[in-house]
ROTI-292449 format. One line per 8 residues: their letters; for each residue y negated, z, x of C-alpha. Coordinates in steps of 0.25 Angstrom, whole numbers, plus 2048, in hexadecimal, padded with zeros to 3 digits. Example, Ala and Ser with C-alpha at 12.3 -4.5 7.8 and 13.67 -1.06 7.14 Angstrom:
2
as = 812,81F,831  804,81D,837
END
This chain:
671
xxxxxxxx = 510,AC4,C3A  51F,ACA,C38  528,ABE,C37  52F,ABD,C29  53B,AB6,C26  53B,AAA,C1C  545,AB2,C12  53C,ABD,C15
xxxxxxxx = 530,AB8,C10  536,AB2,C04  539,ABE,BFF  52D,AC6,C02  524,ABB,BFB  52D,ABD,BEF  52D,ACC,BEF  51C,ACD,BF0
xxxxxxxx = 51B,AC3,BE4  526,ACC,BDD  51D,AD9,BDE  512,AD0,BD8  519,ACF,BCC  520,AC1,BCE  52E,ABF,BC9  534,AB9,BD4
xxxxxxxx = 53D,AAE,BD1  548,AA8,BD9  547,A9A,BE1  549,A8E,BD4  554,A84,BD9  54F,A76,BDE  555,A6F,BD3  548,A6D,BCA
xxxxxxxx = 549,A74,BBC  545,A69,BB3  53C,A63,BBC  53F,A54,BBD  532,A51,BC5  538,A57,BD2  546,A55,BD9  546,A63,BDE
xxxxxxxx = 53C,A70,BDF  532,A6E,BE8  527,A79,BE7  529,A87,BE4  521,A85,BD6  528,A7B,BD1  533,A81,BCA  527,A8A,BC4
xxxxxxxx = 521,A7D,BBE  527,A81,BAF  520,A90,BB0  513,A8A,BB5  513,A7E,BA9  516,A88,B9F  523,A80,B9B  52A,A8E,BA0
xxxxxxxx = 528,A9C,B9F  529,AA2,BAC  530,AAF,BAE  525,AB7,BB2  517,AB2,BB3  517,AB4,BC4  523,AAD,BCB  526,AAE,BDB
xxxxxxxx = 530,AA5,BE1  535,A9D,BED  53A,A91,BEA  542,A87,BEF  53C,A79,BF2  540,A6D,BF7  538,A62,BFA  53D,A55,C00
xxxxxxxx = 530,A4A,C00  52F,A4B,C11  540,A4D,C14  53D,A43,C21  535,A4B,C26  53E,A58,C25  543,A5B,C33  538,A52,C3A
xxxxxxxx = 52F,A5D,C3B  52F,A6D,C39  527,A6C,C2C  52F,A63,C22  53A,A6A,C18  540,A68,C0D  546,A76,C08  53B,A7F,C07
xxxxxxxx = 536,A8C,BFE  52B,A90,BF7  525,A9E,BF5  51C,AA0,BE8  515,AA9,BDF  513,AA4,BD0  509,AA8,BC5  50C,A9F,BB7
xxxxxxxx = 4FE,AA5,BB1  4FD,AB4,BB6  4F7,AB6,BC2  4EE,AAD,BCB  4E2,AAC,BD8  4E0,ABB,BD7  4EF,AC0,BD9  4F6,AB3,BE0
xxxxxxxx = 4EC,AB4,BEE  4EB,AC2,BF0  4FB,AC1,BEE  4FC,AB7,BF7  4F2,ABD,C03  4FB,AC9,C01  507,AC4,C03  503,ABD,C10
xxxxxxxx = 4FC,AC8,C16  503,AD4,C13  510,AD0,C0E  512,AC8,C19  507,ACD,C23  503,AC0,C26  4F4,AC3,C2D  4E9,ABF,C26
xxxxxxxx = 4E1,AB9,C2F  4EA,AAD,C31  4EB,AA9,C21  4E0,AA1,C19  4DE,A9B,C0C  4DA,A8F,C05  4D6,A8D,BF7  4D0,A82,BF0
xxxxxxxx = 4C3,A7E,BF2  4BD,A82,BE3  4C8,A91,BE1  4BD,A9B,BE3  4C6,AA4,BDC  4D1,AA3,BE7  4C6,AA4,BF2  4C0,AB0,BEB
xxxxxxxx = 4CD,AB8,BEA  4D2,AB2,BFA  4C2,AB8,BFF  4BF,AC3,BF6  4CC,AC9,BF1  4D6,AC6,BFD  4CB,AC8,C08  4CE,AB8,C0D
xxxxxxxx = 4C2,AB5,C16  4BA,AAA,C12  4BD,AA2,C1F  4CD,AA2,C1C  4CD,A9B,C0F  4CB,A8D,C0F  4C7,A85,C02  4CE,A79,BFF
xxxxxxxx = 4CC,A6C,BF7  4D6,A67,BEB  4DF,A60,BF4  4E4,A6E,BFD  4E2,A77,BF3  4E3,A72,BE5  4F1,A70,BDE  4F2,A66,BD3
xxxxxxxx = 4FB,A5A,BCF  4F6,A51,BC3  4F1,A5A,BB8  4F6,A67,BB2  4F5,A74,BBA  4F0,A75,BC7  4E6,A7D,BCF  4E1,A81,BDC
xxxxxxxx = 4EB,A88,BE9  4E5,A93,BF2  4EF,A93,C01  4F1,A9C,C0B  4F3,A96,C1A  4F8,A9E,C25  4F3,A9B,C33  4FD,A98,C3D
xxxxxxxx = 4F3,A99,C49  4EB,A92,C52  4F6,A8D,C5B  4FD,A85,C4E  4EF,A7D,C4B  4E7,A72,C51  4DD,A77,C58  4D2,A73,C51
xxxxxxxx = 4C6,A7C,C4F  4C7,A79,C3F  4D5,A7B,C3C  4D5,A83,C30  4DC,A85,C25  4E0,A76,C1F  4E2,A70,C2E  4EE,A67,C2F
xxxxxxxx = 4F2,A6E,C3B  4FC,A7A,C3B  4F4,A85,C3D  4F2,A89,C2E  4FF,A89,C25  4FE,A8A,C15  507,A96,C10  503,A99,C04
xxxxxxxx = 4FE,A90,BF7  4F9,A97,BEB  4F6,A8C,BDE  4ED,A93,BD4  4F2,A88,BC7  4E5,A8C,BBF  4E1,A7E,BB8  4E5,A73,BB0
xxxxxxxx = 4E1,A65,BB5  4DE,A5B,BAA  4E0,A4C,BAA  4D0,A4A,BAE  4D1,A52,BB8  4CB,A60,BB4  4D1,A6D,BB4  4D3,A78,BAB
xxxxxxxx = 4D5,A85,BAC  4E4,A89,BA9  4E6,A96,B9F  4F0,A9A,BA8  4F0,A99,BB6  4FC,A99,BC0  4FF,A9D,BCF  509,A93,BD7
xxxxxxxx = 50B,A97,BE5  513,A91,BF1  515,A94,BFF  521,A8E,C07  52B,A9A,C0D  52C,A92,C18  520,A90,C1C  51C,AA0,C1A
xxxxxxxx = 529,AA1,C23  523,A99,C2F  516,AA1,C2C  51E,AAD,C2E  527,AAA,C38  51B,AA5,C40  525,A97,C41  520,A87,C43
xxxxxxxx = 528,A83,C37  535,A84,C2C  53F,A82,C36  53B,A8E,C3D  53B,A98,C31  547,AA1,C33  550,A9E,C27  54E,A90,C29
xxxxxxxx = 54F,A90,C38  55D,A98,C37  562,A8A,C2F  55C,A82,C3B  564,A8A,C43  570,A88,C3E  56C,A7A,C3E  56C,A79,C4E
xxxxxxxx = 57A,A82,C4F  581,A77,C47  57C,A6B,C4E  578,A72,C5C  56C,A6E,C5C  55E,A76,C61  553,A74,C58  544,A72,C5F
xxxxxxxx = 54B,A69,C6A  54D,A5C,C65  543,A56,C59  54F,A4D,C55  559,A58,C54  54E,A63,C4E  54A,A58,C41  55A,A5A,C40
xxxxxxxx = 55B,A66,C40  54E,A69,C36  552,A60,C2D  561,A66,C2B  55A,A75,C29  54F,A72,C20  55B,A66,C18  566,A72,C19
xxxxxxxx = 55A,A7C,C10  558,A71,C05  567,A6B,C05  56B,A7B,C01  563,A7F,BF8  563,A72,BF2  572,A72,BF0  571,A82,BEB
xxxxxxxx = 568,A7E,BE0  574,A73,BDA  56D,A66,BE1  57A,A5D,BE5  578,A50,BEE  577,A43,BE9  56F,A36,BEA  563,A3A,BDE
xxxxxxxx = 559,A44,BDD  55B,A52,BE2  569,A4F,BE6  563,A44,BEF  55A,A4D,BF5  565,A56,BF9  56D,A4A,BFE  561,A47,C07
xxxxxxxx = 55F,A55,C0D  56E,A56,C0F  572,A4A,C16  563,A49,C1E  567,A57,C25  577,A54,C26  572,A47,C2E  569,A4D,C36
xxxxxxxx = 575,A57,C39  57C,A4B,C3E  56F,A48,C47  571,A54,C4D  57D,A52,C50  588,A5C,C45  592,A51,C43  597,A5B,C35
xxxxxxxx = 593,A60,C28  58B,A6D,C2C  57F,A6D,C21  588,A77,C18  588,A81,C26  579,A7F,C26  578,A83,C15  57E,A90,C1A
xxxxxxxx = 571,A93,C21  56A,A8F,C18  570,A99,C0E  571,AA5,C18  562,AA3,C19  55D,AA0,C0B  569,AA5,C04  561,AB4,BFF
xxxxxxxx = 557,AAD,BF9  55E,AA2,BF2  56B,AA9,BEF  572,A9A,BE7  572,A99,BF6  57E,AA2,BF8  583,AA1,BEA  585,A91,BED
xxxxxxxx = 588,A91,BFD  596,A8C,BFC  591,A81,BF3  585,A7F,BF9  58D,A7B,C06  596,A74,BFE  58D,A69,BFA  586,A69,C06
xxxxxxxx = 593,A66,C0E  597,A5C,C03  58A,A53,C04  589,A54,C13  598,A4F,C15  596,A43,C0B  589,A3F,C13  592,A40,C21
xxxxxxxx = 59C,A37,C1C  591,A2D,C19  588,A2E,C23  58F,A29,C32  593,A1C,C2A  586,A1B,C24  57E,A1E,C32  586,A13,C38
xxxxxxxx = 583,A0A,C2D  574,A0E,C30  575,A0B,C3D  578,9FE,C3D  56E,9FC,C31  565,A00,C3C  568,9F7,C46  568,9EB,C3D
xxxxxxxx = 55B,9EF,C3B  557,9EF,C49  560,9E3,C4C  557,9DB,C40  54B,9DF,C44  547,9E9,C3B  544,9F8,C3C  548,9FA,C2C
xxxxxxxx = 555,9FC,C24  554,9F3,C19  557,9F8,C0B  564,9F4,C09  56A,9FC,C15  563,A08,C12  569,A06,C04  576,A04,C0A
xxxxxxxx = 575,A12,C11  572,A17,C04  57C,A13,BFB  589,A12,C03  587,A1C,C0E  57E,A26,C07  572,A26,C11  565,A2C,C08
xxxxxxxx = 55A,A23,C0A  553,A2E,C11  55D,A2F,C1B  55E,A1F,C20  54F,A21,C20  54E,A2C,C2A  55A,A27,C31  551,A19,C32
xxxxxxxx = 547,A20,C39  54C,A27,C41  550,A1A,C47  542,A13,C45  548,A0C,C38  541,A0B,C2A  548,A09,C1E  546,9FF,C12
xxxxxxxx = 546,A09,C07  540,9FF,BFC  54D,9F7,BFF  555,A03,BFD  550,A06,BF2  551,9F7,BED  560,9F8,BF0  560,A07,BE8
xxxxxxxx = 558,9FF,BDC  564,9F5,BDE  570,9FE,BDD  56A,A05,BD1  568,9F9,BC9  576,9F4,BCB  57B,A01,BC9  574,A01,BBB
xxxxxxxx = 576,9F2,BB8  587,9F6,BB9  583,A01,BB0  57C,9F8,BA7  589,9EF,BA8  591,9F8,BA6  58C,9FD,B99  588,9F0,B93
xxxxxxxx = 57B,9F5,B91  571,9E9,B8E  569,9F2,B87  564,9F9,B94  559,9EF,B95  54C,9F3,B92  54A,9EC,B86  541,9F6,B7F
xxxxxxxx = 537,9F5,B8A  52C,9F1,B82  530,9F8,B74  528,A04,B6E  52B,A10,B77  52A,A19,B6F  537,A13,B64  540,A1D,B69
xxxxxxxx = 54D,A20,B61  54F,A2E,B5B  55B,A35,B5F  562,A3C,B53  570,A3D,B58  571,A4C,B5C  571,A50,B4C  574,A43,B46
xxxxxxxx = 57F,A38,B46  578,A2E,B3D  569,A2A,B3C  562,A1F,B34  55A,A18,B3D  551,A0C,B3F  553,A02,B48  549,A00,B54
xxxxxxxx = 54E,9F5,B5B  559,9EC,B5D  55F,9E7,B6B  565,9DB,B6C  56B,9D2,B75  563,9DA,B7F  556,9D7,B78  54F,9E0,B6E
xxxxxxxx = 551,9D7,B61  54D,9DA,B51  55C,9D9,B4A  56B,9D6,B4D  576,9D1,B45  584,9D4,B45  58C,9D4,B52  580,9D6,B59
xxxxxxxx = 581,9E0,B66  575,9EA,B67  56B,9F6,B69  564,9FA,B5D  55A,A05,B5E  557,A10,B54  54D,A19,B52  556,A23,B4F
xxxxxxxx = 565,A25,B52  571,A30,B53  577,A28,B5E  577,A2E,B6C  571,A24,B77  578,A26,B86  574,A30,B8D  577,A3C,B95
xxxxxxxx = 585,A37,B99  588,A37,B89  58A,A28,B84  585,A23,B77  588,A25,B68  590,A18,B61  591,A16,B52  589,A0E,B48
xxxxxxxx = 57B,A0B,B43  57C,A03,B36  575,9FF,B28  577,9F9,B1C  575,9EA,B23  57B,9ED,B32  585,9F5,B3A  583,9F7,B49
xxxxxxxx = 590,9FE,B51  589,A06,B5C  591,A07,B67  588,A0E,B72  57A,A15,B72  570,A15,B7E  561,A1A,B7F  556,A14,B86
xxxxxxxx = 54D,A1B,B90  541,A1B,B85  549,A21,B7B  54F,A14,B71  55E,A17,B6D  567,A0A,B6F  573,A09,B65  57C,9FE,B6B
xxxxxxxx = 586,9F5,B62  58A,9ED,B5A  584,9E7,B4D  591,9E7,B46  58A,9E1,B37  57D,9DD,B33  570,9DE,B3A  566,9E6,B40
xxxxxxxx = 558,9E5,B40  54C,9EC,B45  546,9F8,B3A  555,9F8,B34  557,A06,B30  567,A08,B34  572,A15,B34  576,A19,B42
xxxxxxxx = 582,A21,B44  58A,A26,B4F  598,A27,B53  59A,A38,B4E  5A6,A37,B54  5A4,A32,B60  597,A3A,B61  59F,A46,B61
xxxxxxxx = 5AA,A42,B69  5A0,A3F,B74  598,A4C,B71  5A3,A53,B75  5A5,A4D,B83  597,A50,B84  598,A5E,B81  5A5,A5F,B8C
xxxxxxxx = 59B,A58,B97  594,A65,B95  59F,A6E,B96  5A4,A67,BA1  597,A68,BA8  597,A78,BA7  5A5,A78,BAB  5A1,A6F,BB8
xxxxxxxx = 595,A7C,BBA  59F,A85,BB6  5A9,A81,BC1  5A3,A7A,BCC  596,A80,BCC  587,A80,BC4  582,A75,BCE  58B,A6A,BC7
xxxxxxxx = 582,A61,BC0  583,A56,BB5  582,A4A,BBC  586,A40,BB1  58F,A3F,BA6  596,A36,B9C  599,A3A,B8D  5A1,A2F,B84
xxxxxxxx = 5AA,A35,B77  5B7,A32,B81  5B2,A39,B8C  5A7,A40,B95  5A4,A3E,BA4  59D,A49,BAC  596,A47,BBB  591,A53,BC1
xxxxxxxx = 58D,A57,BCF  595,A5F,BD8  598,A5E,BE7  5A5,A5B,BE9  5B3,A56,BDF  5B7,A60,BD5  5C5,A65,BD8  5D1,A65,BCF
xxxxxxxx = 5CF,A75,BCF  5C0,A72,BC9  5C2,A67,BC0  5CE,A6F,BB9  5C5,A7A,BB7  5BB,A72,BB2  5C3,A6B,BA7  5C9,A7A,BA2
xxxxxxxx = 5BA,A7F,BA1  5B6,A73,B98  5C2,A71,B8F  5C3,A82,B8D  5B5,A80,B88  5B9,A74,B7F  5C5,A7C,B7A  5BC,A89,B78
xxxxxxxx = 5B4,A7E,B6D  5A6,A84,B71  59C,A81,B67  590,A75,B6B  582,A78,B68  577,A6F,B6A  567,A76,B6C  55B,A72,B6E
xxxxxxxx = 551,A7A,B77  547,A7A,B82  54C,A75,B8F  546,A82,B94  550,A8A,B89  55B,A80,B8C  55A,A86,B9C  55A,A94,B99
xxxxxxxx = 567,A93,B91  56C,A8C,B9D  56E,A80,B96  574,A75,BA3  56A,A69,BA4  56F,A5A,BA9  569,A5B,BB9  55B,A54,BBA
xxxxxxxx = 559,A4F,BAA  54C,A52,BA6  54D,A58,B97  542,A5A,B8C  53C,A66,B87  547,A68,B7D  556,A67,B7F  563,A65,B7A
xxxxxxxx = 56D,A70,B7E  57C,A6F,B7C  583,A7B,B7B  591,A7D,B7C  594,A8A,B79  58E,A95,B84  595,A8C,B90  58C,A7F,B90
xxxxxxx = 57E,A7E,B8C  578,A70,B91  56C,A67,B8E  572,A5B,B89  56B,A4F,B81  579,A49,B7D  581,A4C,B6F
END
C-alpha cells in the first residue's frame, strides 16, 4: 500500500464525499453550541445533533466533515501507553434523510479500495446479526464474500441510547496481519487481540424506539458515519500507534529537541514525552476555539492538560516555559486544515506561555510541600494523603486534584479524595454563608419547600411599571406567616409583579406595593429558583394578609437609571471584543442605577493604551444616542443575527434581544 500522509488523507476523504454531492463543511469549534449536556465536542456527529432532531435545517441534505474532538474520561492513562489521547479527529459522511444502505457501503468500499488501494483481501465486515439488507448489498452488490462478514448481536453492532432514534451499524476492519495477532487458530474478526482494527462505522439511524421497547420504522431515515483520521493514518502508514503518525510524530520530535531526550529508550521518559505531544494537540486547539483556563468546566479541562504536560516537561528535565515553542508545531502541522490556527498563533502562544508560567511559579513550593505531606504519611504509618492536604494543594498552591493524584502514585500513595471534597463542600458553604451575611438575606432559606410548585409569580415588568396583584404568601420573621402589621419587616409574594427580581448581575427593582388598608416600602426584589418573586420591605401602614388584592409599583426612575448601565454593560462588552479580541467573554457582572461592574476573560491585565480605547468606543456610542430595541425571536434567529449570548447559559426556545443600534445585538433577560 502507498503510505499516505495524515493531512493527506484528510483531504482525500473530504474530496471523495465532495464528488458524491456532499457539502463539505469546516471542522465546528470544541466549544458546544447550545449543548449544555457536554463540556466540549467529543464525536464527530455531535455538533450535527440539531440537523439530525429536526431542531435545525441543515444546509444541504449530505454533509462531510472532520471534526475536532476532545475526550478526557482516561487522561491517566495518556502517555502510559501508545494508544490513549485526548486530541483526536473524526472523518464522516452524513445523510439527514436522503440517501441510505444502498449509496453509504458501496461508497465506503470504494473509498478503501480504489481511492485508497487498500487491498481487499485484508478488510472485512460486520453487520448486525438481523440487517439482511446490509449483508445483501455487502454479498450481492459489492461482491463481499460470505466468509468476510461477520454478523453481530445488539451489543457490537446496534447503536442506541434510551429511546428515540437509533439503528443498526455496519464496520469495515482492516487486518493488520498475522504477526500483530494471537496465535490462535480462531482469531477473527471481533478477537480482543490486535490483529483486526475497526476503520470504519457506518450507523444506519432507521427506527424510533418507544418507551416499551418496540421500534418503528422512522419516515425519514439518516446516515451517521465515523472513522478516527488517526487511526486510518497508522492504517496507512503501516505504524503501531498515534505517536508514530507523521504530523503527530513531527510534534514528538520537537518534543525530544527541547528536552534532549530519546523517545523508545526509557518508559519513564517516553510516558513524558507522549503525554506533552498528545496535551500540546488539545492545549492548542482548545485555546484557538476561545477556551481560557481556569478552575470550572472547560477552562479546567484546559488547565489540567496544560499544567499535566508542563509538569512532565519538568520530569524530563526543561527547567523553562517551552509548551508555546511546542504549539508552533502543532500549528506548522495542522495549521492548512484549521486556518484559526494561524489567524490566532501569537495568541494562541500567548495564553499558553501565560498559564504555564503561573503554574511554575506555584508548582516548586507546592512539590516541596508535597513532599513532606508524603513523608508524614510514611512517618504515621499510612500509604494515603488525608483530605485536608490534598485540599491544601489545591486551594493555596493550585495543584488539580488530578495532579496530587498522579503525583501520589507514582510514589505508591493514594489520596483521600472524599475528604477533599469534604473540604471543597466546606469552603463553598462558608463562601455562601459570607454571601448570605453579606446581603442580609434571611429569606434564602427554603421556606417554600413544601408549597404548591406550581404558584409561580408572573413577570410583567418589561411592559409595565405597575400591576395589581394578589398576595400569595407572606414571609415573616423567617417563617411563612398569614398577615403583618405595621413596622413589620418582610417578603411578600405576588402572583403577578412589574418588579425585576436579581438576576443576570442587574439587581432588583424597589418601590411600593399598597391598598386602600396597607402600604409596604419595597426596598429589594429576589426570585426563587422555582419561580416565586420576593418583594422585601417594610410594612410602613396597615396590614397585610393572604388573598389581599394590592397595587405594586416600581421605582420608574430608578428603573431607567439602571437600565441605562445595563445597556453600557453591553456596549462595553463589544467594545472589550472590539479591542482586545472576540474570545473575551462575559464572565460576571453588576448593574445598580449608580453604577455597572463588568468581569470578562482575557489573559493578561489591560494596558492604559487598551482601557483608553475602550472607554472612547463606549462613550462615542453613548454620545452618537443609538436608538434600543428589544425583540423577541428564536434562539436559532437570535444566532444567525449574531446576537452575543452570556458563555455556558442555557436559554429557551424564544429570546429576548437588545439592540442598540447595528453595533450590539445581545440576548439579555434583564430591563
Amino acid at each position: 500500500m502507498r503510505k499516505i500522509g495524515l493531512n493527506e488523507l484528510r483531504e482525500m476523504y473530504l474530496s471523495f464525499f465532495e464528488s458524491k454531492g456532499h457539502l463539505r463543511l469546516p471542522s465546528f469549534s470544541l466549544v458546544p453550541r447550545n449543548d449544555p449536556s457536554i463540556l466540549l465536542i467529543n464525536a464527530g456527529m455531535t455538533p450535527l445533533k440539531p440537523y439530525f432532531t429536526g431542531r435545525e435545517v441543515p444546509p444541504r441534505k449530505r454533509v462531510t466533515t472532520c471534526q475536532k474532538c476532545i475526550r478526557t474520561p482516561d487522561i491517566e492513562n495518556v502517555g502510559k501507553t501508545s494508544r490513549h489521547g485526548t486530541f483526536f479527529e473524526m472523518l464522516g459522511n452524513f445523510s439527514f434523510g436522503d440517501y441510505f444502505k444502498k449509496e453509504a457501503i458501496p461508497w465506503a468500499w470504494e473509498f478503501m479500495t480504489k481511492t485508497l488501494e487498500i487491498p481487499e483481501d485484508r478488510l472485512y465486515v460486520t453487520i448486525y446479526q438481523d440487517d439482511d439488507e446490509a449483508y445483501n448489498i455487502w454479498h450481492h452488490d459489492v461482491g463481499l464474500a460470505h466468509e468476510k462478514i461477520f454478523r453481530m448481536g445488539k451489543e457490537d453492532n446496534f447503536w442506541e441510547h434510551g429511546t428515540g432514534p437509533c439503528g443498526p451499524c455496519s464496520e469495515i476492519y482492516f487486518d493488520r496481519g498475522a504477526d500483530k495477532g494471537c496465535g490462535s487458530p480462531d482469531c477473527r474478526v471481533g478477537c480482543e487481540c490486535d490483529r483486526f482494527i475497526e476503520v470504519w462505522n457506518n450507523v444506519f439511524t432507521q427506527f424510533d424506539r418507544q418507551a416499551d421497547g418496540t421500534y418503528l420504522e422512522l419516515a425519514s431515515k439518516n446516515i451517521d458515519t465515523g472513522m478516527g483520521l488517526e487511526r486510518l493514518a497508522c492504517v496507512m502508514q503501516d505504524v503501531d500507534n498515534i505517536f508514530e503518525v507523521d504530523a503527530i510524530r513531527a510534534i514528538l520530535d520537537h518534543v525530544c529537541r527541547i528536552s534532549g531526550a530519546a523517545y523508545g529508550r526509557e518508559y519513564k521518559k517516553d510516558v513524558s514525552i507522549r503525554v506533552i505531544t498528545d496535551h500540546s494537540r488539545s492545549v492548542t486547539m482548545m485555546v484557538s476555539d476561545g477556551i481560557l483556563p481556569s478552575n470550572e468546566g472547560r477552562g479546567y479541562v484546559l488547565r489540567r492538560l496544560l499544567r499535566r504536560a508542563a509538569r512532565h516537561g519538568r520530569l524530563l528535565g526543561i527547567k523553562r516555559a517551552f509548551l508555546s515553542e511546542i504549539a508552533d508545531t502543532v500549528i506548522q502541522c495542522f495549521g492548512d486544515a484549521y486556518p484559526n490556527l494561524k489567524e490566532k498563533q501569537d495568541y494562541i502562544k500567548k495564553v499558553i506561555s501565560l498559564e504555564e508560567e503561573r503554574f511554575y511559579a506555584t508548582i516548586d513550593q507546592g512539590m516541596i510541600i508535597l513532599e513532606d505531606f508524603m513523608k508524614q504519611a510514611r512517618a504515621g504509618g499510612s500509604n494515603r494523603l488525608t483530605g485536608e492536604m490534598v485540599f491544601k494543594l489545591h486551594d493555596t498552591y493550585g495543584f488539580p486534584l488530578d495532579l496530587t493524584r498522579e503525583i501520589a502514585s507514582e510514589n505508591s500513595l493514594s489520596i483521600d479524595e472524599e475528604g477533599f471534597q469534604e473540604e471543597m463542600k466546606a469552603q463553598k458553604n462558608m463562601a455562601r454563608e459570607a454571601y448570605r451575611s453579606k446581603g442580609g438575606s434571611a429569606w434564602e432559606k427554603d421556606l417554600f419547600a413544601n408549597t404548591d410548585k406550581s404558584v409561580i409569580t408572573e413577570f410583567v415588568g418589561y411592559t409595565d411599571s405597575t400591576s395589581n396583584s394578589v398576595v400569595q404568601y407572606i414571609v415573616r420573621d423567617d417563617e411563612l406567616a398569614e398577615n403583618a402589621q405595621q413596622d413589620d419587616e418582610i417578603a411578600l409574594v405576588l402572583n403577578t409583579t412589574p418588579f425585576y427580581g436579581e438576576s443576570g448581575g442587574q439587581i432588583g427593582d424597589t418601590g411600593y406595593i399598597t391598598n386602600n388598608q396597607f402600604k409596604m416600602e419595597v426596598s429589594d426584589c429576589r426570585k426563587t429558583a422555582d419561580g416565586k418573586f420576593l418583594h422585601i420591605g417594610k410594612v410602613l401602614s396597615g396590614s397585610v394578609q393572604i388573598g389581599d388584592k394590592v397595587v405594586a409599583a416600581i421605582d420608574t426612575k430608578r428603573r431607567q437609571a439602571t437600565a441605562r448601565n445595563h445597556t453600557t454593560t453591553h456596549l462595553l462588552q463589544k467594545a472589550l471584543k472590539d479591542i482586545l479580541g472576540d474570545h473575551v467573554n462575559q464572565a460576571g457582572s453588576l448593574v445598580t442605577p449608580e453604577r455597572l461592574r463588568f468581569d470578562f476573560t482575557h489573559f493578561s491585565a489591560m494596558t492604559p493604551e487598551q482601557i483608553e480605547a475602550v472607554e472612547d468606543e463606549v462613550n462615542g456610542k453613548i454620545l452618537e444616542n443609538l436608538d434600543v430595541s428589544v425583540k423577541e425571536m428564536s434562539i436559532d434567529e437570535a444566532r444567525k443575527l449574531g446576537a452575543m449570548a452570556l458563555f455556558g447559559e442555557k436559554y429557551g426556545e424564544t429570546v429576548r434581544v437588545v439592540s442598540a443600534g447595528d453595533y450590539s445585538r445581545e440576548l439579555c433577560g434583564g430591563t
